[in-house]
mmCIF file as gemmi writes it, N, C-alpha and C atoms, coordinates in Angstrom:
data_model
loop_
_atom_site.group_PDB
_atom_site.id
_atom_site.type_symbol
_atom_site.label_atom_id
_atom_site.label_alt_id
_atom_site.label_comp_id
_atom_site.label_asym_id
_atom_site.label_entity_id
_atom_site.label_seq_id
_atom_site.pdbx_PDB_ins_code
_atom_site.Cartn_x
_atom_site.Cartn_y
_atom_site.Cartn_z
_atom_site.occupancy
_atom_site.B_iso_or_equiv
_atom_site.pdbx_formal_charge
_atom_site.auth_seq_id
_atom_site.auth_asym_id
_atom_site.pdbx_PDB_model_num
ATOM 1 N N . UNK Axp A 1 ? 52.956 -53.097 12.44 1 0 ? 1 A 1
ATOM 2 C CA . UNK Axp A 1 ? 54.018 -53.92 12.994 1 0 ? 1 A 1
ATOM 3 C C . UNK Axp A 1 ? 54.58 -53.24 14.243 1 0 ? 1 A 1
ATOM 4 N N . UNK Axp A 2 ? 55.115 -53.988 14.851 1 0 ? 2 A 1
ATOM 5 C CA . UNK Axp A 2 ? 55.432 -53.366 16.071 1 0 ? 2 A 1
ATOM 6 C C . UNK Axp A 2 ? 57.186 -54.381 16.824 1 0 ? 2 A 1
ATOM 7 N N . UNK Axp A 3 ? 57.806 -53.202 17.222 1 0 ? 3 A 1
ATOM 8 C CA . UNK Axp A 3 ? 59.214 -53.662 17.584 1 0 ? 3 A 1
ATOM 9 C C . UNK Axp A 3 ? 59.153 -54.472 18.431 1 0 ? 3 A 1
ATOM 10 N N . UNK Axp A 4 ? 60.009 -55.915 18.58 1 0 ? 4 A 1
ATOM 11 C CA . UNK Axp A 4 ? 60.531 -56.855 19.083 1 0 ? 4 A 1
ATOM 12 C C . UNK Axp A 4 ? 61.359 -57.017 19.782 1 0 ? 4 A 1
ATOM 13 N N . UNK Axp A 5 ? 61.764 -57.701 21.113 1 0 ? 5 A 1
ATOM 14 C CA . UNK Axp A 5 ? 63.73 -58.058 21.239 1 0 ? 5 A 1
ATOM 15 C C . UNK Axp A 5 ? 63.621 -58.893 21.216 1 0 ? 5 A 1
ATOM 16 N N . UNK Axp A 6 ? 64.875 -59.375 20.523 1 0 ? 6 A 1
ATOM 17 C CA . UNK Axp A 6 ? 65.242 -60.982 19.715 1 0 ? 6 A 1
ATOM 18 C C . UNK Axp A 6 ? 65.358 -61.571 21.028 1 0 ? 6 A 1
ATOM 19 N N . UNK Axp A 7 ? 64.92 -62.801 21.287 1 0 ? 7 A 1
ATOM 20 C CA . UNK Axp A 7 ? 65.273 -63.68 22.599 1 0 ? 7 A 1
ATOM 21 C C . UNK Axp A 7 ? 66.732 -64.46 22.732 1 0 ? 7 A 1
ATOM 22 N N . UNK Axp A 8 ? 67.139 -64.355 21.587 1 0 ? 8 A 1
ATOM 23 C CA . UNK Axp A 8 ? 68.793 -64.695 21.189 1 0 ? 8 A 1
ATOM 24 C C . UNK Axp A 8 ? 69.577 -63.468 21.849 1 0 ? 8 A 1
ATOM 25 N N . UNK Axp A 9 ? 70.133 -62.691 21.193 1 0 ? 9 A 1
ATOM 26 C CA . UNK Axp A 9 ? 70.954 -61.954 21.028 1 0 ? 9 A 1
ATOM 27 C C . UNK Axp A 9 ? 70.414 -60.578 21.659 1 0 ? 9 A 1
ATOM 28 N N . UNK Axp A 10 ? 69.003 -60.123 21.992 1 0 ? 10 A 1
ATOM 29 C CA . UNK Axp A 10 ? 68.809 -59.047 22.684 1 0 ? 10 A 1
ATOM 30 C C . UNK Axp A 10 ? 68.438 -57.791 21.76 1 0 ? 10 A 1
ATOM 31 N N . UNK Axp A 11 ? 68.932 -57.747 20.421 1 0 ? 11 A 1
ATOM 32 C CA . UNK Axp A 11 ? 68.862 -56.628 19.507 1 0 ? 11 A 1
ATOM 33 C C . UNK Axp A 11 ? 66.933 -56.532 18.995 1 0 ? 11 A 1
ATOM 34 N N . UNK Axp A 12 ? 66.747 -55.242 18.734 1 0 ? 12 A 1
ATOM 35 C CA . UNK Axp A 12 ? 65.456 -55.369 18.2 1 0 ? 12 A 1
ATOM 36 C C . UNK Axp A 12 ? 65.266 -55.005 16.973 1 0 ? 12 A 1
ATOM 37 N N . UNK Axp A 13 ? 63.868 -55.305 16.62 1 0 ? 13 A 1
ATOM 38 C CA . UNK Axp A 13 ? 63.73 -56.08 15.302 1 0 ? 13 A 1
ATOM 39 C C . UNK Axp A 13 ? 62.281 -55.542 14.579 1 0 ? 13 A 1
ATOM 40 N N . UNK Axp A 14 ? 61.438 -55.415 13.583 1 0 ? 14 A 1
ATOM 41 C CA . UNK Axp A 14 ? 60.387 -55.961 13.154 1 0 ? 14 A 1
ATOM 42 C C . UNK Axp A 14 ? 60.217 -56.675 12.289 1 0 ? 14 A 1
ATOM 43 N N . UNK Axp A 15 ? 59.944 -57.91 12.515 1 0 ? 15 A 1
ATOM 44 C CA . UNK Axp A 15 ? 59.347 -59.164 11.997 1 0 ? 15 A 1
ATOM 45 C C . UNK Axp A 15 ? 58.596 -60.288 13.022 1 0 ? 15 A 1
ATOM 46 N N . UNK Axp A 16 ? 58.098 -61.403 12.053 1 0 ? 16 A 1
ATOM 47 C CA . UNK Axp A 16 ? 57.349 -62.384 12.657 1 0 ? 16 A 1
ATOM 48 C C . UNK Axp A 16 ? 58.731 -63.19 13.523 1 0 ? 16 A 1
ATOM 49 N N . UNK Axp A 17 ? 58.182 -63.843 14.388 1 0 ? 17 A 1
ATOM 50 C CA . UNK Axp A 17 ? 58.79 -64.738 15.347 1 0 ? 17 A 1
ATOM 51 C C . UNK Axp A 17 ? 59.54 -64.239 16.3 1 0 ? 17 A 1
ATOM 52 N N . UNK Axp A 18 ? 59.839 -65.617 17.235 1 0 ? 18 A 1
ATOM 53 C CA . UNK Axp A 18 ? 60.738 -65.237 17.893 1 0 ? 18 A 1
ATOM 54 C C . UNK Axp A 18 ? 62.192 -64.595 18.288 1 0 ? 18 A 1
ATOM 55 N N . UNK Axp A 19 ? 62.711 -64.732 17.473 1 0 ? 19 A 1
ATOM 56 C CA . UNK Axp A 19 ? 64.091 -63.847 17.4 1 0 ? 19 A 1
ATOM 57 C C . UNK Axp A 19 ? 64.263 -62.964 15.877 1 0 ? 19 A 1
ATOM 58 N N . UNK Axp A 20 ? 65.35 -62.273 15.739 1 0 ? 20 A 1
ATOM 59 C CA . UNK Axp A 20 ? 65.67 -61.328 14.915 1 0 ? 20 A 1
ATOM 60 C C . UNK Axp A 20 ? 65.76 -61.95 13.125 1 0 ? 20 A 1
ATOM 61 N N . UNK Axp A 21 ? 65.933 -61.728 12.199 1 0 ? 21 A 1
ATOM 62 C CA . UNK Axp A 21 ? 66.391 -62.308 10.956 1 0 ? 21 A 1
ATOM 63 C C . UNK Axp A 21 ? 67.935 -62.644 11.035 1 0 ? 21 A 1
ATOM 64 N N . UNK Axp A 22 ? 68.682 -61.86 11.484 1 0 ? 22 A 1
ATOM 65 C CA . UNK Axp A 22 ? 69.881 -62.133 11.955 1 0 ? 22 A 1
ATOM 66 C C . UNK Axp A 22 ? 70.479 -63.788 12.835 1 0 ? 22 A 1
ATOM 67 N N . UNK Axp A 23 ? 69.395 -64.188 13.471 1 0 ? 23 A 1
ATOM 68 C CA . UNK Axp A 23 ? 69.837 -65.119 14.202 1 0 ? 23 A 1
ATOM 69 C C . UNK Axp A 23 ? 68.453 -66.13 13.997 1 0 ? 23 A 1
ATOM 70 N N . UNK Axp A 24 ? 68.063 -65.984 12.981 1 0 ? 24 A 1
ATOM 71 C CA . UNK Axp A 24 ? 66.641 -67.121 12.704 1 0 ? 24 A 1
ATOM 72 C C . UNK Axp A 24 ? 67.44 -68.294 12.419 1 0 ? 24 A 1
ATOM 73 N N . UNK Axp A 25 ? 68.246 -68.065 11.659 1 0 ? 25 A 1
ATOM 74 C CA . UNK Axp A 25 ? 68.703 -69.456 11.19 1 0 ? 25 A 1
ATOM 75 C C . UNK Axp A 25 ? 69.67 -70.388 11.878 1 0 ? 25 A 1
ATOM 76 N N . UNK Axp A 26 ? 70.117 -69.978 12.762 1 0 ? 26 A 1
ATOM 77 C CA . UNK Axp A 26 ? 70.991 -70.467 14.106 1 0 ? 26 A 1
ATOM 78 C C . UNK Axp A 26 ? 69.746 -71.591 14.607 1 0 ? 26 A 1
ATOM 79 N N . UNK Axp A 27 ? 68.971 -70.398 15.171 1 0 ? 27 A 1
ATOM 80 C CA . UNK Axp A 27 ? 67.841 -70.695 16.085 1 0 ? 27 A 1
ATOM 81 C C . UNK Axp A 27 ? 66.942 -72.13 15.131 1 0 ? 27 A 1
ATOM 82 N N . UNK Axp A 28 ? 66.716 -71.988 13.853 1 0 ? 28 A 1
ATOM 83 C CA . UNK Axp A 28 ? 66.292 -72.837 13.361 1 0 ? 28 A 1
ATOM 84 C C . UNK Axp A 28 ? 67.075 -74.368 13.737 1 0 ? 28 A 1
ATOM 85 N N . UNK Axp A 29 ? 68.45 -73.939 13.549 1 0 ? 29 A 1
ATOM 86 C CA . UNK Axp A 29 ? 69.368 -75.286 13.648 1 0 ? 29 A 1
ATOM 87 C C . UNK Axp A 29 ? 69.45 -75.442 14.821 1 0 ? 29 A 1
ATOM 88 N N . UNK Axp A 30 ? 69.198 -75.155 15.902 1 0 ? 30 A 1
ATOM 89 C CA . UNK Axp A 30 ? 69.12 -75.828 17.055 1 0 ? 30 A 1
ATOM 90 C C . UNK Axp A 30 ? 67.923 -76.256 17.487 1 0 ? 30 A 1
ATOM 91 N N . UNK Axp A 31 ? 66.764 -75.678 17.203 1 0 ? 31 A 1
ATOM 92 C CA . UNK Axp A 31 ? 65.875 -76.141 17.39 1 0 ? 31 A 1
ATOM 93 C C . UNK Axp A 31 ? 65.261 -77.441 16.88 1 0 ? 31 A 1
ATOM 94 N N . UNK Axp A 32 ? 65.928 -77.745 15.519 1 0 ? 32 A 1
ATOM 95 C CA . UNK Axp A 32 ? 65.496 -78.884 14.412 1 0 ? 32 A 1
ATOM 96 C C . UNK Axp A 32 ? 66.38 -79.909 15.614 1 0 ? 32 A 1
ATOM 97 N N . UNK Axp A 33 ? 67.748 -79.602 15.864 1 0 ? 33 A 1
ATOM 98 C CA . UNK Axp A 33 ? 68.517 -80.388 17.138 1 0 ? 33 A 1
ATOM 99 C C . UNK Axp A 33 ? 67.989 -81.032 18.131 1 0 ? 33 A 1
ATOM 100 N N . UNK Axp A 34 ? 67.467 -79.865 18.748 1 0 ? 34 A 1
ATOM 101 C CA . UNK Axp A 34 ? 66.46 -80.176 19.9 1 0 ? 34 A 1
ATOM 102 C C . UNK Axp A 34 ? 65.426 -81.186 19.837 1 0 ? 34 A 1
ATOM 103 N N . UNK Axp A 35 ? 64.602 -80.997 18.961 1 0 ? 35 A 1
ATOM 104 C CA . UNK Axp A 35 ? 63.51 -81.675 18.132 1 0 ? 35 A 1
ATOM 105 C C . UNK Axp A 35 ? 64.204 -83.09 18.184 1 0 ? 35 A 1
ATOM 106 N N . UNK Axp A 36 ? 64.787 -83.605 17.298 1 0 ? 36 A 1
ATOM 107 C CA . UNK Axp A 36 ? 65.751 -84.35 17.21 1 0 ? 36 A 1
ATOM 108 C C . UNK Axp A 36 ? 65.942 -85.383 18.128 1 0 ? 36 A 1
ATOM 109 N N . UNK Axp A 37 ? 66.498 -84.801 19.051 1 0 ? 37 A 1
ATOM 110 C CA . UNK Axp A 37 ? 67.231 -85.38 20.37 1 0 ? 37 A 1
ATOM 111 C C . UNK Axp A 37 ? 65.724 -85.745 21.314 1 0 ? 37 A 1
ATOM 112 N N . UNK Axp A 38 ? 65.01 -84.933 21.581 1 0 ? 38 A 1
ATOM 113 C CA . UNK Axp A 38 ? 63.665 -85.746 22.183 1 0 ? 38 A 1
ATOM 114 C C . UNK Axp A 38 ? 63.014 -86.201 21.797 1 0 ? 38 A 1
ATOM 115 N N . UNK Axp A 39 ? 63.007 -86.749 20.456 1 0 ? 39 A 1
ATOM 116 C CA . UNK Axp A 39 ? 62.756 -87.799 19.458 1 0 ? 39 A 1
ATOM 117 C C . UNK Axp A 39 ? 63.224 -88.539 19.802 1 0 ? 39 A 1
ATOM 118 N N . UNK Axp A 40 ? 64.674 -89.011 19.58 1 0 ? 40 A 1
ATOM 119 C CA . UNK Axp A 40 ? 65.101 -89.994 19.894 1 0 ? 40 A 1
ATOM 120 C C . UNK Axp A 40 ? 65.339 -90.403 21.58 1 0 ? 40 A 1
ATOM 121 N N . UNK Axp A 41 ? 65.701 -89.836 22.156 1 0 ? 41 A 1
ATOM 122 C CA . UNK Axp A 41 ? 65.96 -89.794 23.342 1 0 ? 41 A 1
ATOM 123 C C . UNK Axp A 41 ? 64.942 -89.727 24.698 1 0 ? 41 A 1
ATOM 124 N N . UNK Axp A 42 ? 64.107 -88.39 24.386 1 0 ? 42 A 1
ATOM 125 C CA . UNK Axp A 42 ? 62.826 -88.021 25.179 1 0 ? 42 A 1
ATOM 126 C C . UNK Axp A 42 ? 63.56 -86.812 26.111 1 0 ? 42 A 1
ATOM 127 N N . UNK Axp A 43 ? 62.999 -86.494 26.759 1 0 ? 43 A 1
ATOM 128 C CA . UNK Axp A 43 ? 63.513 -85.351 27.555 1 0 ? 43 A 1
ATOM 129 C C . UNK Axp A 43 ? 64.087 -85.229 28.945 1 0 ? 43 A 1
ATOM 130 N N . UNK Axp A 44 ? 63.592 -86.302 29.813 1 0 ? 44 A 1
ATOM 131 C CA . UNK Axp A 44 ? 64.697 -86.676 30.683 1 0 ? 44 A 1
ATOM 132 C C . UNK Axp A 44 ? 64.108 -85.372 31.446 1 0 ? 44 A 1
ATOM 133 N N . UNK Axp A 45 ? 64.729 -86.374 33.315 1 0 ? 45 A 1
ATOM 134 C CA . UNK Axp A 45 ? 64.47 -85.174 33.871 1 0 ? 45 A 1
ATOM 135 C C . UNK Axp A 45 ? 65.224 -83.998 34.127 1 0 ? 45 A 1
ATOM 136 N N . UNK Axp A 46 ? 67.009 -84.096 33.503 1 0 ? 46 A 1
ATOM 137 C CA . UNK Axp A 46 ? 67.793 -83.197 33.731 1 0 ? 46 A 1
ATOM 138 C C . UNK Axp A 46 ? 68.275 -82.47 32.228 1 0 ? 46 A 1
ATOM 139 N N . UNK Axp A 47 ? 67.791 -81.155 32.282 1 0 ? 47 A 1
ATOM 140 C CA . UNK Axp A 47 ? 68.286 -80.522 31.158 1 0 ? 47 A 1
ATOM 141 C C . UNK Axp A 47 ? 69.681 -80.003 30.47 1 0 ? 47 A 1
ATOM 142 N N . UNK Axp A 48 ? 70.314 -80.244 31.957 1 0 ? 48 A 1
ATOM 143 C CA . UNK Axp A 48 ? 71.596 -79.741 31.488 1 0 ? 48 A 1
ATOM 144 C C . UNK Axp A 48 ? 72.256 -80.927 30.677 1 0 ? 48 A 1
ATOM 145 N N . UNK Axp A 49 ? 71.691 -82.692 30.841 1 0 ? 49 A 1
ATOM 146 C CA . UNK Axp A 49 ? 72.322 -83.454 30.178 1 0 ? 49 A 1
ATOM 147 C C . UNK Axp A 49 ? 71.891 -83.134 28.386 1 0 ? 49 A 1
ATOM 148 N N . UNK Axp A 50 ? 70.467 -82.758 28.521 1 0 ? 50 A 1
ATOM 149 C CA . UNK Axp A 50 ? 70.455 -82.603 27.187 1 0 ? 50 A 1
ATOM 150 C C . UNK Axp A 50 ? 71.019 -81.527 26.19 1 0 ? 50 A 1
ATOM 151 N N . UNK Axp A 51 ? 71.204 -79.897 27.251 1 0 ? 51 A 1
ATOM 152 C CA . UNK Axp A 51 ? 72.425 -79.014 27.225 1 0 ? 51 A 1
ATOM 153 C C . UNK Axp A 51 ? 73.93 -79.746 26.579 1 0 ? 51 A 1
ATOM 154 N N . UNK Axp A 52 ? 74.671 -80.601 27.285 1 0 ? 52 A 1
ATOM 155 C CA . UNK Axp A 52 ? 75.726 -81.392 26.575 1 0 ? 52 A 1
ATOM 156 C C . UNK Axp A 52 ? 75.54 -82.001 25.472 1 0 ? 52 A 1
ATOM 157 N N . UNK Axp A 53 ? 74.46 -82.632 25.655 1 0 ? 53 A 1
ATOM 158 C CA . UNK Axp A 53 ? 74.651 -83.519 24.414 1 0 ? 53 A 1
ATOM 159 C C . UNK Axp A 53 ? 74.266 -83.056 23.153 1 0 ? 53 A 1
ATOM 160 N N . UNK Axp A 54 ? 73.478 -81.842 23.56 1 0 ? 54 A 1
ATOM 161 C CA . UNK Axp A 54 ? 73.455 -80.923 21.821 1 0 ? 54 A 1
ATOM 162 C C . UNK Axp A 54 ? 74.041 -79.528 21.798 1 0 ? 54 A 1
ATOM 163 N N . UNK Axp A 55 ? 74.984 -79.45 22.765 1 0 ? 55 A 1
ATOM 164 C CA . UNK Axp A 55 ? 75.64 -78.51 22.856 1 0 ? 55 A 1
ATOM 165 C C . UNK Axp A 55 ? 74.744 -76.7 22.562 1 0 ? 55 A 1
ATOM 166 N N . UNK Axp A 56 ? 73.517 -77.12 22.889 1 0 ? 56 A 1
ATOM 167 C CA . UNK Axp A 56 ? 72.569 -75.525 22.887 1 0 ? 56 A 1
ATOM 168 C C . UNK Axp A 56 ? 72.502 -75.428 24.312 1 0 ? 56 A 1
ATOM 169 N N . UNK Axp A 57 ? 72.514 -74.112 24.695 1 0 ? 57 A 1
ATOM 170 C CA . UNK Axp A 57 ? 72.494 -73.821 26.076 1 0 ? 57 A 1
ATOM 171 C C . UNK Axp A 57 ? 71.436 -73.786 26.386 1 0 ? 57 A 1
ATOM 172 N N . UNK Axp A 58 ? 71.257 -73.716 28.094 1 0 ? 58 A 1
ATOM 173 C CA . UNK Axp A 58 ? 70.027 -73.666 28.76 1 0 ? 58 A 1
ATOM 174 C C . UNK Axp A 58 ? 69.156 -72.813 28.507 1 0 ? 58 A 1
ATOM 175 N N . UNK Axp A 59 ? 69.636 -71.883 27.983 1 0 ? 59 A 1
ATOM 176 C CA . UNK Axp A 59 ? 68.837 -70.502 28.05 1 0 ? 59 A 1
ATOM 177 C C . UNK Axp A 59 ? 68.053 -70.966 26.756 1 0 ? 59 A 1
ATOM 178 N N . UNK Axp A 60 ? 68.251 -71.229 25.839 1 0 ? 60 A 1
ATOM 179 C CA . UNK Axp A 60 ? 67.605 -71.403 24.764 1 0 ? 60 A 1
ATOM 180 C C . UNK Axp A 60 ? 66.808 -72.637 24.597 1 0 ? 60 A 1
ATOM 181 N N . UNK Axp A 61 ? 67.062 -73.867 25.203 1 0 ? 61 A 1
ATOM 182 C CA . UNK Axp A 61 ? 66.688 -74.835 25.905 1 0 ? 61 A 1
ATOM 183 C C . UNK Axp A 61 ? 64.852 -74.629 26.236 1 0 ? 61 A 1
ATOM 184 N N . UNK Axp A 62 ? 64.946 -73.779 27.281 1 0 ? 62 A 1
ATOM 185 C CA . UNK Axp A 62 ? 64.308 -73.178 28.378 1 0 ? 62 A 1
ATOM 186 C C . UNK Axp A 62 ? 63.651 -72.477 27.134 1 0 ? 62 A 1
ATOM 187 N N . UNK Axp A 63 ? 63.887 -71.502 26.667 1 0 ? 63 A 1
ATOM 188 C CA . UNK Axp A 63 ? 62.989 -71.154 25.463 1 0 ? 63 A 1
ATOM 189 C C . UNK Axp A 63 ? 62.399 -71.679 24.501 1 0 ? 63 A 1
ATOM 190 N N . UNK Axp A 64 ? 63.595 -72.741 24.196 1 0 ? 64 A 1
ATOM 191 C CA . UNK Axp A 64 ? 61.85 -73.775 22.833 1 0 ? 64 A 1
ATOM 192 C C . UNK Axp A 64 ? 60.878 -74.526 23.78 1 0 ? 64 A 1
ATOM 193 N N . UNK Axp A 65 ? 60.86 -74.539 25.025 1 0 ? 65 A 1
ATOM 194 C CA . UNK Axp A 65 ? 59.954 -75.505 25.929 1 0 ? 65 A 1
ATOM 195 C C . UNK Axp A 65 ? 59.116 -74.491 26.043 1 0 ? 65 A 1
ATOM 196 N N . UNK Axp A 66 ? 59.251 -73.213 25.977 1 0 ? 66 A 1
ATOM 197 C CA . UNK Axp A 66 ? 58.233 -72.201 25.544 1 0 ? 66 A 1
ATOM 198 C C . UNK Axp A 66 ? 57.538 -72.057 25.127 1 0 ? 66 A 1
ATOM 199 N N . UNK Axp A 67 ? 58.13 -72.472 23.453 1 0 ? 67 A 1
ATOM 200 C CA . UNK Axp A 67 ? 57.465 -72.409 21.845 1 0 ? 67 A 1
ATOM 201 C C . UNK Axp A 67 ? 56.021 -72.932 22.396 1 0 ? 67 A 1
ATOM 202 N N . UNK Axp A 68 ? 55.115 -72.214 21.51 1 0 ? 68 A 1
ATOM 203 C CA . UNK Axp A 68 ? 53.344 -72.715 21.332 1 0 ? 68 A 1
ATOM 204 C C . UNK Axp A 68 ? 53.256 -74.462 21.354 1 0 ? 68 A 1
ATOM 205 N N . UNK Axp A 69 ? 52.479 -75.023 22.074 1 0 ? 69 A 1
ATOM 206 C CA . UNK Axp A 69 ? 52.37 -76.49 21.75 1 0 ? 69 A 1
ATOM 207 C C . UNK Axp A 69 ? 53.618 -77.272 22.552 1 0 ? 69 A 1
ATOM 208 N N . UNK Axp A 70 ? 54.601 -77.044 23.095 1 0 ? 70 A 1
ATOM 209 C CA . UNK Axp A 70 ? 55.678 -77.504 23.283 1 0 ? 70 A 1
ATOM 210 C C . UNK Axp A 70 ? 55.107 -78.229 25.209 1 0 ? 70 A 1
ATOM 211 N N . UNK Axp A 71 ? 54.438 -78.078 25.565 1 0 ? 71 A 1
ATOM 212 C CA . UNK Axp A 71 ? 53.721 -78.5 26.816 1 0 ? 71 A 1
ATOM 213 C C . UNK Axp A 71 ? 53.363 -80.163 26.177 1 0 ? 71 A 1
ATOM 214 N N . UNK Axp A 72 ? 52.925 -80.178 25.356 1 0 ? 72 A 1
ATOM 215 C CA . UNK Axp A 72 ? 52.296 -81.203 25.118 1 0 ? 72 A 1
ATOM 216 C C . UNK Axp A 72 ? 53.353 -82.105 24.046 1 0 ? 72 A 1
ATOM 217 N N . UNK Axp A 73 ? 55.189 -82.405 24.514 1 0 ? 73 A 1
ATOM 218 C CA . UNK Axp A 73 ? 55.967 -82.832 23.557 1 0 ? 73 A 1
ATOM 219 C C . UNK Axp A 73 ? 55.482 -84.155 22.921 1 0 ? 73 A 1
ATOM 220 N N . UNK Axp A 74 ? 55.796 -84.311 21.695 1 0 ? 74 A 1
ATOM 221 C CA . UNK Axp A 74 ? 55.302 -85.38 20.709 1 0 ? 74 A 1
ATOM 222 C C . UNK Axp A 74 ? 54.203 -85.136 20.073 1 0 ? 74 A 1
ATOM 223 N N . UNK Axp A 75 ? 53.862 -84.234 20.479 1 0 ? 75 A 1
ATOM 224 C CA . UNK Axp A 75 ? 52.679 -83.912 19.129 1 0 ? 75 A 1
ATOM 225 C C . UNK Axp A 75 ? 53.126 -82.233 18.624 1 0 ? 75 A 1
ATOM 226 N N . UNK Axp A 76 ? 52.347 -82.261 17.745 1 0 ? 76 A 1
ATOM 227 C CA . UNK Axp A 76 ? 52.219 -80.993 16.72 1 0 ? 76 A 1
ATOM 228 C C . UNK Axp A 76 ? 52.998 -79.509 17.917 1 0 ? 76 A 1
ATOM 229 N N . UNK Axp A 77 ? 53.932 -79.068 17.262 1 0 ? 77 A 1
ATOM 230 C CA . UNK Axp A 77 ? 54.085 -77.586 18.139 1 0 ? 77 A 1
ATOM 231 C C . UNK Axp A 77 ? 53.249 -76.442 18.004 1 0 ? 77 A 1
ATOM 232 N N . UNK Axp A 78 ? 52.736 -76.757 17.081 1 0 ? 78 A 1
ATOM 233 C CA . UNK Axp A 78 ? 51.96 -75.187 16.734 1 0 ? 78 A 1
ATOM 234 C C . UNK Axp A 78 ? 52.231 -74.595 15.302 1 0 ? 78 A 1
ATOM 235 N N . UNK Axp A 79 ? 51.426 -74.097 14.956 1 0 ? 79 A 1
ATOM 236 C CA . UNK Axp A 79 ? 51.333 -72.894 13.987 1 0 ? 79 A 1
ATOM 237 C C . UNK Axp A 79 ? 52.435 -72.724 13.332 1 0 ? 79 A 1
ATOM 238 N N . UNK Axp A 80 ? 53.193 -71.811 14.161 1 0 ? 80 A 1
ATOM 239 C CA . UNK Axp A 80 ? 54.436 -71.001 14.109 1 0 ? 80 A 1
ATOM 240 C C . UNK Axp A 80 ? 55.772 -71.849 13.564 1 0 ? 80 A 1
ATOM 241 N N . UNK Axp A 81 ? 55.832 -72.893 13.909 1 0 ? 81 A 1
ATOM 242 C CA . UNK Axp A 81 ? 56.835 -73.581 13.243 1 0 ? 81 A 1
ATOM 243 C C . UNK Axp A 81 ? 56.13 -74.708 12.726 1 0 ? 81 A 1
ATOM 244 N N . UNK Axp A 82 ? 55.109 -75.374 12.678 1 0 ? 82 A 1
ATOM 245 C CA . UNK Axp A 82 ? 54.929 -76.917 11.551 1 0 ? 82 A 1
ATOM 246 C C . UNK Axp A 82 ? 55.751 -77.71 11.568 1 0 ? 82 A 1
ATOM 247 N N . UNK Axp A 83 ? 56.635 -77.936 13.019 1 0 ? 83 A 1
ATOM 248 C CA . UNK Axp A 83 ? 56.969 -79.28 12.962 1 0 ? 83 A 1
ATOM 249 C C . UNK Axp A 83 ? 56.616 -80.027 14.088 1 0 ? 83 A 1
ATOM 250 N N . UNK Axp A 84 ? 56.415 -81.174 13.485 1 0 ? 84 A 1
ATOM 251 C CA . UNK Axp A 84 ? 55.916 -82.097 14.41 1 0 ? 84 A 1
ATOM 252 C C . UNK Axp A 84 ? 57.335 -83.484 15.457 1 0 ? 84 A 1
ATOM 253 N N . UNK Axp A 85 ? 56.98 -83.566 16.404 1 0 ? 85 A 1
ATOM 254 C CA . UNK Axp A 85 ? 57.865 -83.934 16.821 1 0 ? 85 A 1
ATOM 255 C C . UNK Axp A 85 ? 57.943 -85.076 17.142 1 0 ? 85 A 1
ATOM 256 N N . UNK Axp A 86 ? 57.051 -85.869 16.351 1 0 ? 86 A 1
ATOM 257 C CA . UNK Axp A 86 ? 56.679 -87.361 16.31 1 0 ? 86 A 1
ATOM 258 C C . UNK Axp A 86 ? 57.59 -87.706 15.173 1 0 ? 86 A 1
């Protein structure tokens, strides 16, 4: 295994994923949000509206468009999380 920095909060870590155990479950709930909202909505070309309206910041925003699979929104993300965004 090998040390991490959480993309949240900055602290490091060893475990799987992207951020720390400390802040997985935040990160989970915004992301299920996120998910969510470009489901219903779609993604639009301005992020900061979707910033307001789910109240997760850009920075993190900008990071699930990251996540594996996330290029290709509405289908499968990948591996790493198993959700689909259809």
């Amino acid at each position: 295994m090998e040390f991490k920095k959480c993309t949240r909060c900055g602290s490091f870590y060893v475990s799987d994923g992207y951020v720390c155990p400390r802040c997985s479950a935040k990160d989970n709930r915004e992301f299920s949000t996120f998910k969510n909202y470009i489901a219903e909505n779609g993604l639009g070309d301005n992020l900061d509206i979707v910033s307001n309206e789910t109240g997760i910041s850009l920075k993190n925003i900008n990071r699930f468009l990251g996540y594996p699979g996330m290029d290709n929104l509405g289908e499968n993300i990948g591996n790493t999380t198993g959700i689909n965004l259809k």
